[in-house]
Structures are given as structure tokens and as C-alpha cells.
N, C-alpha and C positions, 0 to 999 in steps of 0.2 A: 541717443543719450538716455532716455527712458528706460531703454531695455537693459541697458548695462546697471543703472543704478537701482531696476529690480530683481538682478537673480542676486546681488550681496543680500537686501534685504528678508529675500524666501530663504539663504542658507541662514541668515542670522534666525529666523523665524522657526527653521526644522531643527537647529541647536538649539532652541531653547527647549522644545517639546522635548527632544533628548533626555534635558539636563532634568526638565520638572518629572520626565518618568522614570526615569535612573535615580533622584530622593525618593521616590512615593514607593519605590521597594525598599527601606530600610528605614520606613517610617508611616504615618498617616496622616489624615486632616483633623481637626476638631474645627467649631464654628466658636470664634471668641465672641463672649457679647458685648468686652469694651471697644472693640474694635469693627465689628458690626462685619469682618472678614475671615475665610478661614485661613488658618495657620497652620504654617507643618510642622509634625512632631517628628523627632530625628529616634528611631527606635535601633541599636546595635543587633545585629543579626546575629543568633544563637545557633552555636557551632554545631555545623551535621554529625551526627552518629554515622558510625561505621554500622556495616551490617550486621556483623558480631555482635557491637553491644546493643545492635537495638535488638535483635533476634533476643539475645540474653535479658536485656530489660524484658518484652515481651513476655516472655517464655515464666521468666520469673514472676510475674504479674499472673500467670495463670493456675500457679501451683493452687493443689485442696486447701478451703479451710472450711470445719465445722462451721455452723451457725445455728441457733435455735428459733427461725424463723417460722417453723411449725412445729406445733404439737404432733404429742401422737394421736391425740385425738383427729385436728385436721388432716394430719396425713393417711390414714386410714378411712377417712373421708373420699377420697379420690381413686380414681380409675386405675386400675381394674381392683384395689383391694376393696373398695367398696362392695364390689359384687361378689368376690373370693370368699366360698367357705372353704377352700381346702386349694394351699400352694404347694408345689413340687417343682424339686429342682431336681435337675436327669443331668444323664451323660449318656452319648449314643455315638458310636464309630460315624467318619463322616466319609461319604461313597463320591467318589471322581476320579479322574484319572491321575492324581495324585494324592488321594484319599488313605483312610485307614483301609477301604477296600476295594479293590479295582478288577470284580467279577462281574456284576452285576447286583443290582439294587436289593432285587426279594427271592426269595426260592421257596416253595410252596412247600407245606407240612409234606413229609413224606420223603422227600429226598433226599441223597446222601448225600453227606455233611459230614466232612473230614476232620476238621479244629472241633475240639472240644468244644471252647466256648460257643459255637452253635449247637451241639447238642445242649449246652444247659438250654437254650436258647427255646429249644425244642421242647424241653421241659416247661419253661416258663409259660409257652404255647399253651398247653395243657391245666396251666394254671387258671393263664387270663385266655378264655379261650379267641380266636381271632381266626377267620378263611386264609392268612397269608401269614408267614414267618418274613418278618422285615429282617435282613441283615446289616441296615444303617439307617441311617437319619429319623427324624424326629417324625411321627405320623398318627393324623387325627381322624378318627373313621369316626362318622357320624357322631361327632362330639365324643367319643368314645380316646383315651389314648390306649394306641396301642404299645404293651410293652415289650414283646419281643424284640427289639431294636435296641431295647435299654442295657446299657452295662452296670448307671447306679440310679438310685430313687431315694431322695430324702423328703418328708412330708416337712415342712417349717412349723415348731410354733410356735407363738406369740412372742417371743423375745429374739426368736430370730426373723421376725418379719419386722417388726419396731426398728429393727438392727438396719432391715434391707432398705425401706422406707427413710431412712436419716441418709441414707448413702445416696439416694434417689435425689432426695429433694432439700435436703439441709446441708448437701454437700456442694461447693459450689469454687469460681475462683476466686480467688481472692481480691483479685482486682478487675472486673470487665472488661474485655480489650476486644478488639475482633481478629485475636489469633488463631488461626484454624485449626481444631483438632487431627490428630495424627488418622494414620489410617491405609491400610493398601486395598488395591484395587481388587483383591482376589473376597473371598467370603467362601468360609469354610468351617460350619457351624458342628461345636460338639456339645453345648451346653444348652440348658432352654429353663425357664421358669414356666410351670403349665397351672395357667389359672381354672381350678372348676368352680361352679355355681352351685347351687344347695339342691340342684336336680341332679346333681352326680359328674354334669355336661361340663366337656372341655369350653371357654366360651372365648377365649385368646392363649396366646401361649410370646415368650420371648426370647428369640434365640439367640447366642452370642458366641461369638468368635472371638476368643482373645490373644490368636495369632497372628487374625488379621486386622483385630481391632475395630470391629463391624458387628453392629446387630440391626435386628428387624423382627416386625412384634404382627402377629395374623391380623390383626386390625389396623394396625400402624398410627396405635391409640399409644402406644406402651414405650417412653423411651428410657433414660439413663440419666433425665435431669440436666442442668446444663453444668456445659462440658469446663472439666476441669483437667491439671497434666497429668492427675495419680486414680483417674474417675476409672478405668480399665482395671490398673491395680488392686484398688481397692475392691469392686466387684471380683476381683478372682479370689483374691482374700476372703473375700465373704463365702464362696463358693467353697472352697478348702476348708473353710472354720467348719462348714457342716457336712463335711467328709466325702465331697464328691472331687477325686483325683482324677479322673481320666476328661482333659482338655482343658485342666490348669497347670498341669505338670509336663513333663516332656513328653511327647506323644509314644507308643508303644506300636509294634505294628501286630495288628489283628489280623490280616491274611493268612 
């Protein structure tokens, strides 16, 4: 007789546990003080976003906007322009096996060299002089940049470094979210900002792909500020304002 009139009472007991954990998801406790017990609050459960619109909400939360949270004074304060008496922005063919060139990387003063634009190349050699003729990518011999590699060289000043500086740092999104900025897996650098020192010496440089949407700085001091959806954009922008077209425009093939 015992036993029968305890298993009613443990199913009545594990319905109740049910029922009080089934309200306490569409609501909470507070502690009442006239009643010295707590009470449940009955809170209506706010209807799930689809993927779309939350991707879309998202998304839209991260577009650029201006801010004037630094001067130009502070931002020239900071790394690496701090130490920069002299910024350059280049453009250099980029060598892989899907690259602007797929010979090989360097070929030494002297050899023959079919394409024109390594004869200028050749030229340039004899300008700045260098033991190797680079035929792509970005390269720093003993602080020294070498430009044989280069297609374009603009020196920045001062109103186009305040320019770079605002995109850097007073660019941002508009609403903080932890949406992931975009990005593929490949890195395939044509562009770089090469910072020297007032010794002449390369002393960081920052390279950027904005095909693939990836950059990376020799110190790994130097980035893009935090990320916003037009932060890409707008760096190539910047790039093209001061006439360097080869790796913001459609690629060209150099072989």
C-alpha cells in the first residue's frame, strides 16, 4: 500500500519540476520585500531572426563611419608614423604560381630579359644600384628598399598621410558587433606602404592584398585599425587618389 501511494506522489513531484522549469524560460525571479519570497516574472519571448535578417542587421551595424576621436596631432603620434620621416607607397608584380609572374622570383643583372618592362627594370638597376634584379615582390636588403621589383613609388606628404591616418584610426564601425571581417585564405601582395627612419633605413613596411583582402606589416606593429565593411575600399581609394594603379585596378599580365 506504501508503494503504490509513492510512485503517484514522485510523478506529481517531477511535474511539478517540469512546470516550474518550463515558466523560468519565459520569465525570471526577483526577491519581493513585502512578501519576504521570490516571485516569477512572466517575460513574452522575442521572436527569433532569421538568418538573413540577422546577417543583414549585422552587416549593416558594421558599415564605415568617420569620427574625430583623434587629432592629427595624436595620430601622428603613433606607430610607425611616429618614427617615419619618409612614407612610400609602391606597387610590385606578385610571383606564384598564379601570380603576375610564374618564372621564377630574381634573375641576376646581366641576363636576357625579353619583356620590356624588365629592361626598364634593368635600367632602374643602374639607378638604384642593387647585386640582384628582383622581378616581383616587395624586398628589403639591409634596411635598404630595393626598387627593381617596383612598377610605381609615390613619396606621401603631409596631407596625404593625415588622409591615411583618419582611415587608420578615426575610421571605424558604426556600431560594434563581433562580425567577422571578410577575407580569403589565399594572400597575394601587390601593394605595401614602406616606412623609413631619418637614417634613410627601411624600419617596417605594410603589405596589402585587396584581392584577397589580407595584409601583414614586418613587425606585425602596423595594422588597418578596427575593421569596418568599406575599411578595404576605402584603403584602395586612398591608394588610386595618389596614382598607384597596378593592384587596385584589374590586374594586367606582366609575363
Amino acid at each position: 500500500m506504501i508503494k503504490i501511494i509513492l510512485i503517484p506522489l514522485c510523478l506529481l513531484f517531477l511535474i511539478g519540476l517540469h512546470k516550474a522549469g518550463s515558466s523560468s524560460l519565459n520569465g525570471s525571479y526577483e526577491f519581493g520585500t513585502d512578501t519576504g519570497k521570490y516571485k516569477h516574472i512572466h517575460v513574452r519571448p522575442k521572436a527569433l531572426l532569421s538568418y538573413e535578417d540577422w546577417f543583414r542587421n549585422h552587416y549593416a551595424e558594421n558599415n564605415c563611419t568617420l569620427t574625430t576621436r583623434y587629432t592629427v596631432a595624436q595620430r601622428l603620434k603613433k606607430y610607425p608614423f611616429l618614427k617615419a620621416a619618409k612614407i612610400l607607397a609602391v606597387s610590385f608584380p606578385y610571383v606564384g604560381p598564379h601570380g603576375d609572374i610564374d618564372r621564377g622570383d630574381t634573375v641576376r643583372i646581366g641576363d636576357t630579359i625579353r619583356s620590356d618592362i624588365f629592361k626598364i627594370k634593368i635600367m632602374l638597376a643602374k639607378k638604384f644600384p642593387a647585386e640582384i634584379v628582383y622581378r616581383a615582390g616587395l624586398h628589403i636588403d639591409s634596411g635598404k628598399l630595393n626598387h627593381t621589383s617596383l612598377i610605381e613609388l609615390k613619396e606621401l606628404n603631409q596631407k596625404q598621410i593625415n588622409k591615411l591616418t583618419n582611415i587608420i584610426y578615426n575610421t571605424k564601425a558604426r556600431k560594434p558587433t563581433h562580425f567577422w571581417p571578410p577575407g580569403a585564405t589565399c594572400y597575394s601582395p601587390r601593394n605595401a606602404l614602406v616606412f623609413i627612419d631619418r637614417n634613410g633605413k627601411v624600419f617596417d613596411y605594410f603589405a596589402i592584398c585587396f584581392e584577397c583582402k589580407q595584409f601583414r606589416s614586418q613587425s606585425d606593429r602596423i595594422t588597418m585599425g578596427s575593421y569596418c565593411n568599406q575599411k578595404f575600399d576605402l584603403m584602395k581609394s586612398f591608394f588610386e587618389g595618389i596614382g598607384i594603379e597596378f593592384g587596385t585596378k584589374e590586374q594586367e599580365s606582366w609575363n
